[in-house]
Every structure is written in C-alpha cells, then in structure tokens.
N, C-alpha and C positions, 0 to 999 in steps of 0.2 A: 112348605116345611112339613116333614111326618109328625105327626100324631105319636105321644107315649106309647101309646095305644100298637101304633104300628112298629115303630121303631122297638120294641123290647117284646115282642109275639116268640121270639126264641127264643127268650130267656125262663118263659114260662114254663112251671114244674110241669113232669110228665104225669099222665094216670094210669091205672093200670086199665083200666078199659084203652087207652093210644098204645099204651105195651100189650096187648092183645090183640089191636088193627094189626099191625106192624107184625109181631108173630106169624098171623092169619096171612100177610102176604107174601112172607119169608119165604114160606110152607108153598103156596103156592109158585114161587117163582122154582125154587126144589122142585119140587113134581115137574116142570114144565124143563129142567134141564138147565138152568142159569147157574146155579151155586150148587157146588159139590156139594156134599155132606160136610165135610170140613168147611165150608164157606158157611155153611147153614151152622150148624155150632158154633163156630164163632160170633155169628150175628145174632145170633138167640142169646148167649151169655151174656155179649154185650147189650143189647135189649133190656136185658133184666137188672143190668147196671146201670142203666144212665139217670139221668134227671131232670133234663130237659126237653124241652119239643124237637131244638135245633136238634142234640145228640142222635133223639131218635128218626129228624130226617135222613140223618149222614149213614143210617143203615140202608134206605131203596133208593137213595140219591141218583146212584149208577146203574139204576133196573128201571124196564119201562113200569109206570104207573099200567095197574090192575083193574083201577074200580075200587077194590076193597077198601081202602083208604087209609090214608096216614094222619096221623095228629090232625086234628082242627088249624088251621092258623090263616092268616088272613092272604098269604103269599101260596103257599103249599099248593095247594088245589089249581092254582091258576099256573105257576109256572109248570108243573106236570100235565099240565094238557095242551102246555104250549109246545112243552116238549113233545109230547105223543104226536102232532100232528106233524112235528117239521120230520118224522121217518116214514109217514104213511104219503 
C-alpha cells in the first residue's frame, strides 16, 4: 500500500527554484534543437503559470532528461533514467 507520502508527491506546490530547473532545461533543450522558439514560449509561460510538481513535469515529460533536473519527487528522477536508458 503507498505511503501519503508517496501517493500525493504531485500534488505538491511548485517553487520558484523547480520553476527555474525546469526553465534552465527548456533553454537547453532550445539550444540543442528540440523545441522551436514557439515550443519554448509556450513552455516558459506555462512554467511560470503552474502550481504543482506534476504541472511542471508535463513540460520535459516528452524531452529526454538532461541532468539538470526537474522538481524533486520521489518518482521523477527514477522514471527519467529509466527512460534514458531504454534509447541508448
């Protein structure tokens, strides 16, 4: 059985240090050719609108993980590395 703990980690408010990861990786996925400019304005707006951890996963959801890191949560970090490996 999950843990509160576990089960409500994306319900938890966002900070503006996780809206600043999240920015910082936006930025990099831009530069590196993934998200137009238009893709990248969009996703910065909404960045700066959201309120939760989940909201601000569902911005690099669809981008390979960076390093730079997104929100703390106790799923995040592990399924993005599960992912990275199943393309290498």
């Amino acid at each position: 059985m999950a843990s509160k703990k576990d089960s409500d980690w994306t319900q938890l408010k966002a900070s503006d240090e996780d809206r600043e990861k999240v920015i910082a990786e936006l930025r990099q996925h831009y530069s590196l050719g993934r998200l137009t400019i238009e893709e990248l304005q969009d996703r910065l707006t909404k960045c700066l609108e959201v309120k939760t951890v989940s909201e601000l996963y569902t911005l690099t959801n669809d981008l390979p993980y960076l390093g730079i890191g997104n929100p703390a949560s106790p799923m995040s970090s592990t399924r993005r590395k599960k992912r990275r490996r199943s393309w290498l």
